[in-house]
Structure formats: structure tokens, C-alpha cells
C-alpha positions in Angstrom: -10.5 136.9 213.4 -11.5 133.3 212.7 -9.2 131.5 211.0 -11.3 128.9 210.4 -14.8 130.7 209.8 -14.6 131.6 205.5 -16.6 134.5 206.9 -15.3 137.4 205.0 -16.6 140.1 207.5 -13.7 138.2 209.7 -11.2 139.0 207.3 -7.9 140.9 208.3 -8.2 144.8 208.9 -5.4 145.1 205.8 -7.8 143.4 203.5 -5.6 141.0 202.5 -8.2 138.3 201.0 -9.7 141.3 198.9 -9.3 140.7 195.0 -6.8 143.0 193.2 -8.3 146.7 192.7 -6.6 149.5 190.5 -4.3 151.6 191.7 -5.1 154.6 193.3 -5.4 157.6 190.2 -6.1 154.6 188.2 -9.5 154.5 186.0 -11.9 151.9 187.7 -12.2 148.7 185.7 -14.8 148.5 182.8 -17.9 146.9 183.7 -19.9 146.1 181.1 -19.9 143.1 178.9 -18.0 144.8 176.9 -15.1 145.4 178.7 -15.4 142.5 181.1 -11.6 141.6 180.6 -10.4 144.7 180.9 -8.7 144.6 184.0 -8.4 140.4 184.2 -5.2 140.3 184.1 -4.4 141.6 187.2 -4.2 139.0 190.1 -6.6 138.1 192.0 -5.6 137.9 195.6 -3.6 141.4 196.8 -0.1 141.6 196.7 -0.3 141.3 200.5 -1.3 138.3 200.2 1.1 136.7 197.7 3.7 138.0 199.8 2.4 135.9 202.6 2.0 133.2 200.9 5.4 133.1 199.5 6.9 133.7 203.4 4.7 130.5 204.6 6.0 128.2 201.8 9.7 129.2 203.2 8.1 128.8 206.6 6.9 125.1 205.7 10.4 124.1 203.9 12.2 125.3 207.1 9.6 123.2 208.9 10.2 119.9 207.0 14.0 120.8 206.8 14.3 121.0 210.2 12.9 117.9 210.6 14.6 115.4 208.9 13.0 115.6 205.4 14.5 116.9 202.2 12.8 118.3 199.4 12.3 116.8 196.0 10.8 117.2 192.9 9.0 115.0 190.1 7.6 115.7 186.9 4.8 117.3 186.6 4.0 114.9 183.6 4.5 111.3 183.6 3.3 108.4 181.5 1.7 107.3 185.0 -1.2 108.5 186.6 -3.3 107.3 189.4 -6.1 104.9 188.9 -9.0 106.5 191.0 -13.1 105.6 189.4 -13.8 109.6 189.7 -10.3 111.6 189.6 -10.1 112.6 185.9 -6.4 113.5 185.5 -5.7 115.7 182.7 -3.6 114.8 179.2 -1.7 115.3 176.5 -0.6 113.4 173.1 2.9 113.5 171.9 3.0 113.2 168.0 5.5 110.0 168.3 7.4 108.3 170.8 9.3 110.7 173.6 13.2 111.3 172.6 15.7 109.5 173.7 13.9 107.2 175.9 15.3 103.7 176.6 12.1 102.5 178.3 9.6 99.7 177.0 7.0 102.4 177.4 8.7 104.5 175.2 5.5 104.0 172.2 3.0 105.6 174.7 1.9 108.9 173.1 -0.2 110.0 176.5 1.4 111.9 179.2 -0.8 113.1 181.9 -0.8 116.0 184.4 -0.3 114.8 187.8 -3.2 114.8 190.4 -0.7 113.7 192.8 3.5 113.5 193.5 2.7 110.1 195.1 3.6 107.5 192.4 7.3 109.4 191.7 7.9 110.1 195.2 7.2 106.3 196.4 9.5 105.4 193.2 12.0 107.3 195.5 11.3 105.9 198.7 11.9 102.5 196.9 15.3 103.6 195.6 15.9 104.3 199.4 14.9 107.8 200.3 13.7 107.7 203.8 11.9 111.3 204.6 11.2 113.6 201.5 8.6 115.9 201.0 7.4 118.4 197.8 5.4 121.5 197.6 4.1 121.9 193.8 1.3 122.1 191.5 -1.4 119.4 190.9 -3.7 118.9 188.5 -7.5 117.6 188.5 -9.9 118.2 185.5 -13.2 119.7 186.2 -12.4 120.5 189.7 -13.1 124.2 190.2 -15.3 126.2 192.6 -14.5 128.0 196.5 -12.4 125.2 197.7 -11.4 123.8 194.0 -9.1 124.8 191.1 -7.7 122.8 188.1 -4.4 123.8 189.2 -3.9 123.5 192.7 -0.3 124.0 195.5 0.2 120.4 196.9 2.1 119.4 200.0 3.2 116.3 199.7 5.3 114.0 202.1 6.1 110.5 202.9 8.6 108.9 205.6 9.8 105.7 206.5 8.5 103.7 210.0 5.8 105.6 211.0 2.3 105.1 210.9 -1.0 107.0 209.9 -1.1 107.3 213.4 1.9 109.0 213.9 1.4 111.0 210.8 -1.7 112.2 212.0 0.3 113.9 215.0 2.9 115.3 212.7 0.2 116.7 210.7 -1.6 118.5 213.7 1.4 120.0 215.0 2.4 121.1 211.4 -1.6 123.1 211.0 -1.3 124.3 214.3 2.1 125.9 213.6 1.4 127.0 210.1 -1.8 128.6 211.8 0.0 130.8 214.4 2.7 131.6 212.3 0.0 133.0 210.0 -1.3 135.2 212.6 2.2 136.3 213.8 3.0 137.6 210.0 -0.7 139.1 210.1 -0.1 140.4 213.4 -3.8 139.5 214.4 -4.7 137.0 217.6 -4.3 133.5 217.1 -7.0 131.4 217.2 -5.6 127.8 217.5 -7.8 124.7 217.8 -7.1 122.8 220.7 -5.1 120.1 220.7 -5.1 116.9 220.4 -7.7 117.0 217.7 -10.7 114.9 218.0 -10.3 111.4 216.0 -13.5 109.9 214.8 -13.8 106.3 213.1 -16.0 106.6 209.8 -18.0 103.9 211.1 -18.7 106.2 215.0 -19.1 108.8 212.6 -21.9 107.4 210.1 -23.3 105.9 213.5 -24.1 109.4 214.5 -25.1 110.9 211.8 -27.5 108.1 210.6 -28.4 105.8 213.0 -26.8 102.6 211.7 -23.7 100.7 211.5 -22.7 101.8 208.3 -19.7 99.7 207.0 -20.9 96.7 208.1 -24.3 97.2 205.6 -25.0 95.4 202.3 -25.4 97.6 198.9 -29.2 97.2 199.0 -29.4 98.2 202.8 -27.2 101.3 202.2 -29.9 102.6 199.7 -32.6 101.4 201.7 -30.8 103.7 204.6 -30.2 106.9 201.9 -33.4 107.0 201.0 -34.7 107.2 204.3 -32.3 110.1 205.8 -31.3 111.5 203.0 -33.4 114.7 201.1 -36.6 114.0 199.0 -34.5 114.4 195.0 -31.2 113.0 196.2 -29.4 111.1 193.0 -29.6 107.3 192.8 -26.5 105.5 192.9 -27.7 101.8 191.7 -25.0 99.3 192.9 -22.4 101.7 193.6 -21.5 101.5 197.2 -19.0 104.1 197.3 -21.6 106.3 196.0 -23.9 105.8 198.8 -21.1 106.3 201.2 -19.8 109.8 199.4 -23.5 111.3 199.6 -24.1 110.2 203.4 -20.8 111.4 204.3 -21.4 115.1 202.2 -25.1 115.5 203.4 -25.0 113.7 206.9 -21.6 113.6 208.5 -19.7 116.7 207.4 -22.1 118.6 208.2 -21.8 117.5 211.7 -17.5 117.6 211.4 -18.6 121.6 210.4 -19.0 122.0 214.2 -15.7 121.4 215.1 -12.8 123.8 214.3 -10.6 120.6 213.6 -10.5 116.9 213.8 -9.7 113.6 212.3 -11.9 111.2 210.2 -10.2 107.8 210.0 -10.5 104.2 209.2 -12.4 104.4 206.2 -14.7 102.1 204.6 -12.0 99.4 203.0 -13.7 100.0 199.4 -12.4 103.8 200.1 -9.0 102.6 200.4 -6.9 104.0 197.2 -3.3 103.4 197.9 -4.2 103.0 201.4 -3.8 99.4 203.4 -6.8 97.5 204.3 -6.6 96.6 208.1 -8.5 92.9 207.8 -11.0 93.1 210.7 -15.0 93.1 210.7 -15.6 94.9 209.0 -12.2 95.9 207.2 -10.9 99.5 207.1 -8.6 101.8 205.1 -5.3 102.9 207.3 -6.7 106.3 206.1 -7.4 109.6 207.4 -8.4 112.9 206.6 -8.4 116.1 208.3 -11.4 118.8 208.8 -10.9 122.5 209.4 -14.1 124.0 210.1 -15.7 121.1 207.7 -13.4 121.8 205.3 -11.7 118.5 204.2 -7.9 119.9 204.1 -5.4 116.8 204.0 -5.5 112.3 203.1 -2.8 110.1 205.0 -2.1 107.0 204.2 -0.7 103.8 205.8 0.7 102.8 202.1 0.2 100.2 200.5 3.0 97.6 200.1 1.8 94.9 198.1 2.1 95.0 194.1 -0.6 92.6 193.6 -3.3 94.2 195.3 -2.4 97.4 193.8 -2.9 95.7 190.4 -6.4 94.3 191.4 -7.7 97.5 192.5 -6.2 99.8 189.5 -8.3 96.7 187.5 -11.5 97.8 189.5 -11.4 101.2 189.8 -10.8 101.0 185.8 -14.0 99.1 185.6 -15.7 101.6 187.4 -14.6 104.1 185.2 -16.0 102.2 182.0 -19.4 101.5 183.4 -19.6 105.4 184.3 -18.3 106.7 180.8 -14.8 107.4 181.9 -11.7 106.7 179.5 -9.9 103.6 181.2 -6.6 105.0 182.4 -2.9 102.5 182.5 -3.2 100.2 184.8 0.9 99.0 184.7 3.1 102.3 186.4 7.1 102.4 187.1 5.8 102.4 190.6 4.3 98.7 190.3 7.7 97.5 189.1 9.4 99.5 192.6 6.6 98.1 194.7 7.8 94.6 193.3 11.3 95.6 193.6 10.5 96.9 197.3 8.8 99.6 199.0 9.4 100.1 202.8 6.9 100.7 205.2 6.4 103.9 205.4 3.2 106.4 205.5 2.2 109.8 203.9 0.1 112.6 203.9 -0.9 115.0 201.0 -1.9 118.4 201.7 -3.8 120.9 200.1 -1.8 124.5 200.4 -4.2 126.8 199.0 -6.8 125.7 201.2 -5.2 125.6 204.4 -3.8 129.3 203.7 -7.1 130.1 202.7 -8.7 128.9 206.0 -6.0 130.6 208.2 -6.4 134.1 206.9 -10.3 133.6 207.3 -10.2 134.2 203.3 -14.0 133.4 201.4 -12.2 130.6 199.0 -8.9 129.6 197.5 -9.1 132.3 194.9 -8.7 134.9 197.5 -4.8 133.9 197.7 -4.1 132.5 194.1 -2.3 134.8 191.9 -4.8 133.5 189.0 -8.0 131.3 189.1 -8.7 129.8 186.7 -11.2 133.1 186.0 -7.7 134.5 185.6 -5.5 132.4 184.1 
């Protein structure tokens, strides 16, 4: 079996990535209109599955434990959110003001749903923590399809005096473990990439997939490029640099990181960073990675950002990014401004998706083959 593939005929011999049938002497589900939902409330990966799933979350707690890191957990709603132009975090209003709170914030009547642990868990590494980690649900409105759910498992981790460097290492040797570990509880062969992975600059990598120093190119000669490599009907993105960049990078590069079972796409284009530092060189870069399984964008490290006042100008652009493309405008002040200003140590992090790396490692067709319930099913 592939791990890496999605090719269902590579799935294991135990079916494990097959949706939920009835029980055997149980009446086959209803299939017409009708009686579309009458069997939707059973789960929809197989009970093998969950149970494998549940022994590689143990797995990746002993993994962190043993390491140094201890395990935390923040809310799952919080007054803050990330500022990102596209991530649409989901919310909620209170009726009045939350009980009991002492805070200045206290009048806010908007919680949101986290897309991410970072802001709480940097909060923590401000008040001293120096190696935690947290494996919990996310949330991200409008993403679902194979790879994407509204509700997703995230891995989360951050430690003190390393480097997205080093983190990428830790990361490698934390896939490449959770990947044969897989294959020992499936009892199947593993099939490891090789290590070290390959790392690839975004600008070597938009260099080979279109010819051209990419970073280093104005708005107008980024479309002027587009147009001429990408397909005859691809959308126009105006001004928008970043949106040049994603649809180069989804119909030119990734393509070409589909060919390798793993590797590393760093330094990315300094308008790209998020909470990422900006390395000041020509042309500047985001400390920023990801990783690719098979194509399949799985994890983002960061060398973090340290300074409050940067983090306040970009919240202010990406919330003016927002507004130009319809977007509500989302707080740009956070609890984790006021612990950058109060301190945050260097320190780097990565945040991994769960469901998609278990996915890929039992060769599994999408993340809904080892969710208890899609959204489909929720």
C-alpha cells in the first residue's frame, strides 16, 4: 500500500477507509430520496478506523511527552481571532456582556471559533511556557471538500530556541514516525519517504515551474506572467499580489511538489508571511514553511513573529484586504498583542493538520474516510 497515493484501490485489505455499512442481518440502507437519511447517522469511517485513530493520537502525545513538551489546552472560543484577508473564522453573539469578566473587553458580544490554538498558546509561551503542544479541533467556515472540513483535528506546537529550520527536522522525524507506526498497527509494509526531505525556496520553486524570478516581480509583471502560463479562463486578480502568487503556486508548482512523496516549500514571498518573520534580504522572505505529502499541503512553521508593532500593521492590512473583497473586518487589538508587548521569546511553531496526515498514511480517498462525521454527517 501507498501511503501517500489517495488511491483507494491501495487501501488496506481490512477496508479500513470504507464508509460505515450495516451490520451483517441488517436491512441495507434506503436509497431513495426518500430515505436518504436513513442510515446518516452512522459514522462514516469504520470502527477500525476510529480505533486507529484514537491509538495514533496516544501515539503522538507519548511522542511530544517524551520529548520535552507538555500538553495544553485553550478555548475553543475567544474574543480573538486571527487576522488573515481569506480565513473566515466562524462566530457567535452573546446577548450582553460575558459573566464575570474583569477585562476591558468585557462589552464585546462576538466570540469566534478558533481557526487556530496559536494566539492562546503564544499567550502562554509569554507567561513562560517553553515547549507545549495541543491536539484539538479547529474551525474554518466554508472550508469543506476531500482534504477540507469546517471542523477539523489540529496539532499544534511551539517551543522556545529553535528555528523553522530546526522545526522542520522535528517535523520530518515526527511524519516519518507517525507513518510507520501506522503501518505497524495496520500490519501492512511501510512505505517511508526518504529522508532528509527535499527543501525548496518558493522563489527555486516558482523558477521552475514558470520560468521567471518570481518574488522579485512587480504586480503588473506577475499578471503579465499569469496570463502567459496560466490556462485560457483563469480568474483575474487585479492588484492583488498574493492572488497571483496562490493561482501560480495551485496550477504551476504543486503540481510539480505532486511528484515527490514529501518535501519542504520554504521562504515564502514576505507578503505571505502571517505571523511569520520577514527575513529582510532581496527580495524579503517569510521564515515559513510548509510541508507536501504526495502534493498534499499537510503542515505551516513559523519562525514567529516577535514584534507587536508589525503585528499591528499587518492585522491593519490584511483587514483592508478583507473590506475591499466584501469580508466583515475582524479585531485587530488581541490579549496576544498586549503579551507580545509584554514579551514573547523567540521561539518557532508548526501547526499540523491530523485528519489529513492520517488520511494520507492509510492511503484513505479524503479526510472523511477517518472522521467519525463530516460534515455530510454531523
Amino acid at each position: 500500500m501507498d501511503p501517500l497515493s489517495g488511491n483507494p484501490d491501495n487501501s488496506p485489505s481490512d477496508d479500513l477507509s470504507a464508509r460505515n455499512e450495516p451490520a451483517a442481518g441488517h436491512p441495507a440502507p434506503d436509497r431513495t430520496p426518500a430515505g436518504e437519511h436513513a442510515e446518516d447517522w452512522r459514522p462514516a469511517a469504520s470502527l477500525k478506523m476510529l480505533q486507529l485513530r484514537s491509538r495514533m493520537r496516544t501515539w503522538l502525545r507519548e511522542y511530544f511527552t517524551s520529548r520535552g513538551y507538555w500538553e495544553v489546552d485553550t478555548p475553543v472560543l475567544s474574543q480573538d481571532i486571527v487576522v488573515d484577508a481569506w480565513l473566515n473564522p466562524f462566530s457567535i453573539q452573546l446577548p450582553s456582556a460575558i459573566p464575570g469578566s474583569q477585562s476591558a473587553a468585557a462589552d464585546r458580544q462576538t466570540l469566534y471559533l478558533q481557526t487556530s490554538p496559536e494566539f492562546a498558546m503564544k499567550r502562554l509561551m509569554a507567561a513562560g511556557a517553553e515547549a507545549i503542544f495541543q491536539l484539538g479541533p479547529a474551525f474554518r467556515e466554508g472550508e469543506s471538500g476531500r482534504w477540507h472540513n469546517p471542523e477539523f483535528t489540529l496539532l499544534e506546537w511551539y517551543r522556545t530556541g529553535t528555528t523553522y529550520r530546526q522545526q522542520m527536522e522535528f517535523t520530518e522525524d515526527l511524519v516519518c514516525g507517525f507513518l510507520a507506526r501506522c503501518h505497524e498497527e495496520l500490519a501492512t509494509k511501510a512505505e517511508i519517504p526518504v529522508r532528509p526531505f527535499p527543501r525548496l525556496t518558493c522563489q527555486t520553486a516558482f523558477q521552475q515551474a514558470t520560468g521567471a524570478p518570481v518574488l522579485e516581480l512587480t504586480v503588473p509583471e506577475l499578471a503579465e506572467l499569469a496570463r502567459q502560463v496560466l490556462p485560457a479562463g483563469s480568474p483575474e486578480m487585479g492588484d492583488d499580489r498574493n492572488g497571483w502568487l496562490n493561482l501560480l503556486l495551485a496550477e504551476r508548482v504543486e503540481p510539480q511538489l505532486a511528484r515527490q512523496p514529501a518535501v519542504f516549500l520554504l521562504d515564502y514571498p514576505d507578503t505571505q508571511a502571517a505571523l511569520a518573520r520577514i527575513r529582510r534580504e532581496t527580495p524579503p522572505v517569510a521564515e515559513r514553511f510548509e510541508l507536501y505529502l504526495g502534493g498534499i499541503e499537510i503542515c505551516n512553521g513559523y519562525q514567529e513573529l516577535l514584534d507587536p508593532v508589525e503585528l499591528r500593521e499587518r492585522n491593519r492590512q490584511q483587514n483592508a484586504v478583507r473590506q475591499q473583497s466584501g469580508n466583515a473586518r475582524l479585531p485587530e487589538d488581541s490579549r496576544l498583542l498586549h503579551a507580545m508587548e509584554a514579551g514573547l521569546p523567540e521561539c518557532s511553531g508548526v501547526a499540523l493538520g491530523f485528519d489529513r496526515l492520517l488520511a494520507l498514511a492509510t492511503g484513505s480517498r479524503g479526510i472523511a474516510e477517518v472522521l467519525p462525521f463530516p460534515l455530510d454527517r454531523c
